[in-house]
N, C-alpha and C positions, 0 to 999 in steps of 0.2 A: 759559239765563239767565232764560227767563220764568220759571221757580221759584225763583231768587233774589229778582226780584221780589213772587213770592206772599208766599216764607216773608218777607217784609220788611216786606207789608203785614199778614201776619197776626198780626205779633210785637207791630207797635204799634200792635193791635186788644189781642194779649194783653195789653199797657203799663195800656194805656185802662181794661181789664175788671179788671186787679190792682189800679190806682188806686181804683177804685171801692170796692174792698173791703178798702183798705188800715188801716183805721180799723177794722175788725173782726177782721183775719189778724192776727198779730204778723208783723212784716217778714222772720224766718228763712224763713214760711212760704211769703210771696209769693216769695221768691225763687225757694224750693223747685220750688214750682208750674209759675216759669217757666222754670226746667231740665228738670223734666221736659216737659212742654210740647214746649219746643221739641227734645228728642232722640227723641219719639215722631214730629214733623214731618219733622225730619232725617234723622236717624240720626247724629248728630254731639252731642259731649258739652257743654251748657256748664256754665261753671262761674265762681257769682258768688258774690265772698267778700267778707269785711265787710259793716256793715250797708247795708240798703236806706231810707234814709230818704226821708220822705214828704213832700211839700208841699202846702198847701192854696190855700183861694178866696183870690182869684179864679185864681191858675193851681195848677193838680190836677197831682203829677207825682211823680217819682221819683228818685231821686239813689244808686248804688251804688257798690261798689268795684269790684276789679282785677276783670276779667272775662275771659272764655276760654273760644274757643270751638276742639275736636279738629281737628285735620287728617284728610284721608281715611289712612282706614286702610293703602294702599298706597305711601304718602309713605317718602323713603326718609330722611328727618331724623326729631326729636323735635321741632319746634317746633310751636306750634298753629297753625291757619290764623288765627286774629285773637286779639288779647290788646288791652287796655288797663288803666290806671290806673284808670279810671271811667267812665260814661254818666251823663248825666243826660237825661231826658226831663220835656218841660212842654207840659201841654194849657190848651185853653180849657174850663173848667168850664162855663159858661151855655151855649155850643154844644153842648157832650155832654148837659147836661138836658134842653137840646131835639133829643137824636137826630141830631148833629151831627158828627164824628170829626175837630173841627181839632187837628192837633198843631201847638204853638208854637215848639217848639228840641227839639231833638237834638242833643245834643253828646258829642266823645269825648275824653276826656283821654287825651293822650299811644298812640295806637291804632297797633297794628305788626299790618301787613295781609299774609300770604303768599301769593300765588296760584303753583301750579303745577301742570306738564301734565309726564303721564306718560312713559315712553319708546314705550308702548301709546298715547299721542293723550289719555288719560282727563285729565278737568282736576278741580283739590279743589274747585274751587266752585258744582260740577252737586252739588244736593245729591237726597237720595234716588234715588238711581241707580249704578250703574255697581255692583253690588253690595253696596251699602250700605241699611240699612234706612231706613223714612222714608214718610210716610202721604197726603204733600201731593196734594190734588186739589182740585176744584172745592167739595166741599162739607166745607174745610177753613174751620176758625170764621174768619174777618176774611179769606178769600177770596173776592175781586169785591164787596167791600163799599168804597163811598168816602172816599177822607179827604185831607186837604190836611196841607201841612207848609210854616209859616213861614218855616220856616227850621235847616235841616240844617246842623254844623259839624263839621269835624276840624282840630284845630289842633297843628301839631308831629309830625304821623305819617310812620311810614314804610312803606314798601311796595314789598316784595321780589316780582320776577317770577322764578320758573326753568324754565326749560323745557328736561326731560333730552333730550329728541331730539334738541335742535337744540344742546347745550351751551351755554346761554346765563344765565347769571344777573346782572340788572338790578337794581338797588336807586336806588330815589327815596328820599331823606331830606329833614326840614322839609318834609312835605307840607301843605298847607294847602286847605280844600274848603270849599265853601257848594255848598248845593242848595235851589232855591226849586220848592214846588208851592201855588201857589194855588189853582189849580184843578186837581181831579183829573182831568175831562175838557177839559181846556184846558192853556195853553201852562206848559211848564216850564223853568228857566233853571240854569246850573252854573258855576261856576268852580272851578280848581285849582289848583293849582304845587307845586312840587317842581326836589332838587337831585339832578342825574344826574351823575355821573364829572365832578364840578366846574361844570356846565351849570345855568343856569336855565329849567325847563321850562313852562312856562304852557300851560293849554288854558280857553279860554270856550265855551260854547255856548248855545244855546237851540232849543227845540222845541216839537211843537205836538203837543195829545189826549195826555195822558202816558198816561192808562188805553189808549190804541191801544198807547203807546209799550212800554209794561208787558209785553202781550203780543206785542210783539216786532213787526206789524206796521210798515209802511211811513208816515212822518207827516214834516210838514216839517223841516227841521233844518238850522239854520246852526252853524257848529263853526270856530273858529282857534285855532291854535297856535303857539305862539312857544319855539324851544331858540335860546338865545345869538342872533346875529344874524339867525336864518333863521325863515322863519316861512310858514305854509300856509294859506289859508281854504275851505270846502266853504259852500256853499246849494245846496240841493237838496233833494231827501229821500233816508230812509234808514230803514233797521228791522235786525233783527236776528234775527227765525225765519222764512225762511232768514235770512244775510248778505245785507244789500243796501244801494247806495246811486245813486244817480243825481242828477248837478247840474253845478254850473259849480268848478274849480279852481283856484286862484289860490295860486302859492308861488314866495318866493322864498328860492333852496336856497343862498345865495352863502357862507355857513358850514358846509360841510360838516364839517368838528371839531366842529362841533357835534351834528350831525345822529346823524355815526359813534359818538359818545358815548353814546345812547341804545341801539345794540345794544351796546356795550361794546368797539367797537373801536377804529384810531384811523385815521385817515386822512390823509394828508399834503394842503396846497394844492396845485392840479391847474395846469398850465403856463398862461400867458398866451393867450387865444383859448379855455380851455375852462372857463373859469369862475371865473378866478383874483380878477376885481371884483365881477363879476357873472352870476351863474347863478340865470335866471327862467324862470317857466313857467307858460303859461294854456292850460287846456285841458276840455272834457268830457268829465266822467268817468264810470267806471261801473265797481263793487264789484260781487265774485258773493259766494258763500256760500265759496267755496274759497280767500278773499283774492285771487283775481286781480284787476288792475286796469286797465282799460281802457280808454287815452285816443283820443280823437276830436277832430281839427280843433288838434289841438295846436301851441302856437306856445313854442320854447325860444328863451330868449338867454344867450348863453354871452359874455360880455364885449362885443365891437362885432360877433361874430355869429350869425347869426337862424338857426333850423332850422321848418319846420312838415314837419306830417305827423301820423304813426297811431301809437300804440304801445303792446303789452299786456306790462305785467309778472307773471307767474306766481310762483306762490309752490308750495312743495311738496319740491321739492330741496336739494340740499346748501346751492345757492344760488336766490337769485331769477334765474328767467331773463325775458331783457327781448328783445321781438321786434317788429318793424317795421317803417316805412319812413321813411324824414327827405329832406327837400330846401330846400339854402340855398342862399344867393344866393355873392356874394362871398366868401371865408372865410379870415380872417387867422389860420393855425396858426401864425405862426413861432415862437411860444412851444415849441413840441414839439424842435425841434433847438435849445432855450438860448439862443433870437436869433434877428441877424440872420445871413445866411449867410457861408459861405468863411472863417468863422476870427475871429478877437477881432476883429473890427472892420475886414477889412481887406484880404478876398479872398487873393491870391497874395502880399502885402507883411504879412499877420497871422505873426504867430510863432508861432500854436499855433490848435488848436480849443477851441471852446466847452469849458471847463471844467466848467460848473454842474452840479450834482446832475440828473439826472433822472429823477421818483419817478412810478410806474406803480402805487402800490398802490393805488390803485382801480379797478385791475383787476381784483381779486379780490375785490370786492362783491359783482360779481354774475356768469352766463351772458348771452350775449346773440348774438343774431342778425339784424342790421337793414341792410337798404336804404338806404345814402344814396349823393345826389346833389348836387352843387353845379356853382352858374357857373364857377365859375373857385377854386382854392387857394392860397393861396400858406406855405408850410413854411417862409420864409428862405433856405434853401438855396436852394431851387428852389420854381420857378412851376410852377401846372401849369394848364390851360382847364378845358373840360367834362367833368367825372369822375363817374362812376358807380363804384360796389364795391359789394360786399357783406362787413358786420363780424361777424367770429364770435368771440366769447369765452368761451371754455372754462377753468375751473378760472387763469385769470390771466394766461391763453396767447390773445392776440389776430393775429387772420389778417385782412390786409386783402386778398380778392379782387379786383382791380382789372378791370372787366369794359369798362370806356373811361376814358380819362383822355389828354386833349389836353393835346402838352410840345411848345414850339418847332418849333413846324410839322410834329410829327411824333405821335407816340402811344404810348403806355408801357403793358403788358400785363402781367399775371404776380401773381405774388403776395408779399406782404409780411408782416413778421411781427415782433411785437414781445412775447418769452415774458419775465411777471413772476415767473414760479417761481423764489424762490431765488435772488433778483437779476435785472438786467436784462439782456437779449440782442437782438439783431437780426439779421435776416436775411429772406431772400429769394431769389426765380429770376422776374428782371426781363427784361423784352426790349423795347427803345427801336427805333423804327424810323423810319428818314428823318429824324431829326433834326436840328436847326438847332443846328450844332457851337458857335457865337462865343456867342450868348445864352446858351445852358446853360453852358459854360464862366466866362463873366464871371458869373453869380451864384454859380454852385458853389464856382469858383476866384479870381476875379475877373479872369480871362484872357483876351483878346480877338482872339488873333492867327490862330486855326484858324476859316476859312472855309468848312465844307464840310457837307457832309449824313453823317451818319450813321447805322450801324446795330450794334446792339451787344445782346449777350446776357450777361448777370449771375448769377450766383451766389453767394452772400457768407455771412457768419455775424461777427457783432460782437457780444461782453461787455463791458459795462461799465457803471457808471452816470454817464458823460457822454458827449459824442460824441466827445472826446477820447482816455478809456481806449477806446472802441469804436474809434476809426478808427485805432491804438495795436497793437490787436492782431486786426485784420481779416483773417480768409481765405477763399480761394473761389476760384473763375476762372469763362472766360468767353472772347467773341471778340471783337473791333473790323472795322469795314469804313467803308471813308470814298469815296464819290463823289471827282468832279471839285471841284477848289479850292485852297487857296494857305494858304501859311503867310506872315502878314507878319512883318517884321523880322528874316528870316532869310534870305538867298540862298546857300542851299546851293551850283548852278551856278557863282557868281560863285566862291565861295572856291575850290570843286575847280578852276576855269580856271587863278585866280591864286594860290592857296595862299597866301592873304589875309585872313585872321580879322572885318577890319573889314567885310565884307559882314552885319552885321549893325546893326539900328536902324531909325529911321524911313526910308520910302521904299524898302527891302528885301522882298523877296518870296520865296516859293520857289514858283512852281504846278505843280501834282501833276493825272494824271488819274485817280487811284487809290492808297489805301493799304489794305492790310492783315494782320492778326496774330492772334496766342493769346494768353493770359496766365493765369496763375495767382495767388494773393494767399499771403502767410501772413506770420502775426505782421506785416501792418502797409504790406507791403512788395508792389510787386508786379512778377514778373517776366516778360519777355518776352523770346524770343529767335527770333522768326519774322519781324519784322516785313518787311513788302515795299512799296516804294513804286513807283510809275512814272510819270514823267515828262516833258513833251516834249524835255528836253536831258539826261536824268541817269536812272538808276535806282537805288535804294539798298536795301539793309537795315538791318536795327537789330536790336539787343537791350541787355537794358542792366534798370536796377533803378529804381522812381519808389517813393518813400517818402511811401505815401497816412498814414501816421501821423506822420511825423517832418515832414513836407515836404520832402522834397529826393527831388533825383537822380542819377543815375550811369549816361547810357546812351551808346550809341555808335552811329552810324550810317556807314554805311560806303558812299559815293556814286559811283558811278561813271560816268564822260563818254562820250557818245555817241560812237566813231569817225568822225573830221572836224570835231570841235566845238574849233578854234584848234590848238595845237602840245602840247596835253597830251591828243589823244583815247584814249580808254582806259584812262587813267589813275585809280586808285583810288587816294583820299587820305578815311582815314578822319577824323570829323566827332565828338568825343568831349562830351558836356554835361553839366556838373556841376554841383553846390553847391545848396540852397536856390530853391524855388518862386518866392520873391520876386526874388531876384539871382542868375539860372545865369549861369556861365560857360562860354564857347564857344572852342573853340583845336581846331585840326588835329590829331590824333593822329600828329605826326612819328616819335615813338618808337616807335609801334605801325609805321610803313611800314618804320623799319629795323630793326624786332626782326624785322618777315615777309620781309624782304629775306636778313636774313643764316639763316631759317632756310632760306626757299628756297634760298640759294648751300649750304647744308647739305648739302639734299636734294639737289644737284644734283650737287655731288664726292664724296657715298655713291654716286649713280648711276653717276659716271662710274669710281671705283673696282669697284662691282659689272662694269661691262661691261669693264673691262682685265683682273680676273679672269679675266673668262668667255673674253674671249680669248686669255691667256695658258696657261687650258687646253686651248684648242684646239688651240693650236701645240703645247703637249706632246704631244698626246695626237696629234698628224699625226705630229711627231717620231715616236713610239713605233710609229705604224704603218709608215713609210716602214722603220723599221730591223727591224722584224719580214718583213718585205715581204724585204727585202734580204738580209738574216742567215740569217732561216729559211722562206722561203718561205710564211710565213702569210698568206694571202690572202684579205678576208672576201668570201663571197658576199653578193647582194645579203639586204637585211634583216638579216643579222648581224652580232656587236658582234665587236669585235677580243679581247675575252674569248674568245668563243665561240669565234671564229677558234682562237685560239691554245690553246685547249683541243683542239679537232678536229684542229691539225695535231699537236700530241702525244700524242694518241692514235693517229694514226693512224702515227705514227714509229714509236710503240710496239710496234704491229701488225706493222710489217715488220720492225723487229729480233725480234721472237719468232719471226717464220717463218722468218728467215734462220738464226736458232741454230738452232730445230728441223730444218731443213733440213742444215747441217753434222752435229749427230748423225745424222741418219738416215741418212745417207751416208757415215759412219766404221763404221758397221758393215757 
């Protein structure tokens, strides 16, 4: 960039020296002069058409047509890097007699500005470089020579950025510029605007030593910016060979559709708690040469919550990756689950879950990898104390590592995950330990009647873009375990004694010193069929279906009485529960005790059938020996069968009638 400044001072040195001799050149000539000129500085073609007319005293100047100046030869358009309708430039005579260089106006009619960087890094506004011809040095004519400028304008311009690496093409139209240099080695002042993807964009600044500034050194500089509602301010200093900046930051980002509109994208408003009124941010900064940025002492507000801490954004990647550490105080997310918790309003008596859209695309701004900590959270769903994680955001795929996180009296581990690729997804492998069953239950569910400590390990995977489509078609599994504690409004005991339904309601109990089971999830629903309970009067199982997307249920618990517990010990009367989260019903499973009743009386006249069989063959089969026994002498020894028997005695019958015939022949002769 310091050569853009040269060739810029030395052009309107050349301005200044053609004026001079404009009354002598015919005007084709001057023109001439200053194309060639400047393509011997360059290496870039201009080219000024129509006439060049002249002005005189008391202001010396020049007035031309459409102008046009080559794009780098490696551009992969035909447009030129700059064109306009016309320039006009006006000096102070009396100052130039006396060895003076003040310019009075510079103006551009209708001026279309192209800047752009190679898919190589190479950018077209480095001139004489990058293999291009071009002469510019130190002992270039109007190089390191002083001169002031009243007043610089562009009025009505446009200015297209493309940058092939990054696929990015920007266009600001109705651009409008002033540039004030009074003093060459003293302070300078700017203003701009411009319309971005419907956006009004404004930047003001001022600085100090412009001739430091020229050569890219380090000098004061205040700078704000303003797109649609949001708006940023820097004091500090700042230069530009290398990149650099260093000072105080001051922005507030709460329009971000605005913001996203300047790189060309778009960004949806971010949930309630993350910046959805308001998102501010003061901090010290610090610019390198490679565009990284790097805040110090940062303080963010994201709606009613505060974040401080450290954070360096890098540039250089597919995306900006953003790295750090953050710590806030109290922290009202419940904006992220669409609300309040447990359902439209209304825990276990809601008719559905949060319905609302929930949009993650700014997730995919950027990478990042940062440290936070807070007092305490609260999601709506659930509360959680002192949480520490770490956030990592990859390509729009966010991993919340949960390294402590204090939940009802107990602690939640594991990790979390929420992938924006291609719609939204959720999941995790959570593990809750010793926790406080009634509290988590009344926010989650609005449920109050489970007493007990738990411990539970999670699995899960949720699509959708509400919590609704997500809790809709949820799957996963996992285990449950429950300590010592009580189910109220429910006394299982009472009902198994009396086979009396009404054992449910207020002043009902069931105390337990232990539950526990497996489960699995899918599409929405999840099932169990292990469950185990133990209790001082009763022991039960369960399985059965809880419909975490629909709300309802359908499970069945199967209770059985201590032997000696009144006139029914022993006695299993299953315990069936149905209907909806908000209103289950509870009824004995009668028909279940005589559908197992008559299958056992089943069982038991197959068995008795199989054993009259068994013994009706044994009496044959004595029959048949007794009459073998009697008839023919077949006798088994011990270990063999009356087959056998009765095969050996006719063999061996056989044996004596052949020796008796042989016997009679051989004795007839």
């Amino acid at each position: 960039m310091r050569w853009l400044f040269r060739i810029l001072g030395a052009l309107l040195l050349l301005v200044v020296i053609a004026v001079g001799v404009v009354l002598m050149i015919p005007t084709e000539r001057v023109a001439q002069m200053a194309a060639d000129q400047f393509q011997r500085l360059t290496g870039r073609e201009l080219r000024i058409e129509g006439d060049v007319s002249p002005r005189f005293w008391p202001v010396l100047g020049v007035k031309t047509g459409p102008v046009t100046i080559a794009n780098a030869a490696w551009s992969e358009g035909e447009e030129p890097m700059f064109a306009a309708d016309g320039l006009t430039i006006g000096i102070n005579a009396a100052a130039l007699m006396g060895g003076e260089v003040k310019i009075l106006d510079v103006s551009a009619d209708r001026p279309r500005l192209l800047l752009e960087r190679a898919r190589d890094g190479r950018e077209n506004w480095v001139f004489g470089g990058g293999g291009e011809a071009g002469e510019i040095g130190a002992g270039t004519p109007g190089v390191g020579r002083s001169w002031t400028l009243e007043r610089g304008l562009i009025e009505g311009g446009t200015l297209r950025f493309i940058d092939h690496a990054a696929g990015r093409d920007i266009t600001f139209d109705g651009v409008d510029a002033e540039l004030k240099i009074p003093d060459f080695a003293g302070a300078f002042s700017f203003a701009a605007s411009g319309i971005v993807s419907g956006q009004r964009v404004s930047v003001t600044g001022e600085g100090g030593v412009f001739s430091a500034f020229t050569e890219g050194r380090v000098v004061p500089v205040t700078l704000k910016a303003v797109v649609g509602g949001a708006s940023a301010e820097f004091r500090g200093r700042a230069g530009w060979q290398p990149m650099a900046a260093e000072g105080a930051l001051t922005a507030d980002l709460s329009d971000l559709a605005a913001l996203a509109a300047l790189t060309g994208s778009a960004v949806s408003a971010p949930p309630e708690g993350f910046g959805a009124r308001k998102l501010a941010l003061n901090s010290q900064m610090v610019l390198d040469d490679k565009g990284a940025l790097y805040l110090r002492g940062a303080k963010i507000e994201a709606d009613g919550n505060v974040f401080s801490g450290d954070l360096d954004l890098v540039q250089g990647g597919p995306r900006p990756k953003l790295s750090g550490n953050l710590r806030g105080g109290a922290l009202d997310l419940k904006g992220v689950s669409g609300g309040e918790g447990g359902g439209q309003g209304g825990g276990m008596k809601a008719e559905g879950w949060p319905g609302g859209h929930i949009d993650v695309s700014a997730l995919g701004t950027l990478d990042a990898e940062v440290s936070i900590g807070a007092a305490s959270v609260d999601l709506g769903a659930v509360k959680f104390g002192e949480t520490r994680l770490i956030l990592t955001i990859e390509r729009a795929r966010a991993v919340f590592d949960i390294r402590q996180m204090a939940a009802y009296g107990g602690s939640v581990t594991g990790e979390f995950v929420v992938n924006g690729r291609g719609g939204l997804s959720v999941g995790g492998n959570l593990t809750l330990a010793a926790i406080d069953a009634q509290p988590l239950l009344l926010d989650l569910a609005g449920w109050d009647r489970l007493i007990t400590k738990a411990n539970l390990s999670l699995k899960f995977l949720g699509v959708g873009n509400s919590v609704d489509e997500i809790m809709q078609g949820l799957s996963g599994e996992g285990s449950l375990s429950l300590g010592k504690g009580e189910i109220r409004g429910l006394d299982i005991a009472g009902m198994l004694r009396t086979l009396d339904t009404s054992y449910v309601g207020e002043g009902q109990k069931t105390i337990f010193d232990g539950v526990a089971g497996s489960f699995t999830i899918k599409d929405g629903d999840l099932a169990n069929s292990d469950l185990k309970l133990v209790a001082p009067y009763l022991t039960a199982t369960g399985a059965g279906r809880i419909g975490l997307g629909a709300r309802d249920l359908d499970y069945r618990i199967r209770p059985t009485a201590f032997p000696g517990e009144g006139s029914t010990g022993g006695v299993m009367v299953p315990l069936r529960i149905t209907g909806s989260w908000a209103d289950p019903t509870y009824r004995l499973d009668l028909e279940s005790i005589a559908r197992e009743k008559m299958e056992a009386e089943a069982k038991a006249a197959g068995e008795r059938a199989r054993q009259e069989a068994k013994e009706a063959e044994a009496r044959a089969k004595a029959e048949l020996e007794a009459r073998l026994r009697d008839e023919l002498g077949v006798i088994p020894t011990e270990g063999e069968s009356v087959e056998d028997a009765a095969r050996r005695r006719a063999r061996e019958a056989l044996e004596a009638e052949t020796g008796r015939l042989l016997g009679d022949i051989l004795g007839r002769e």
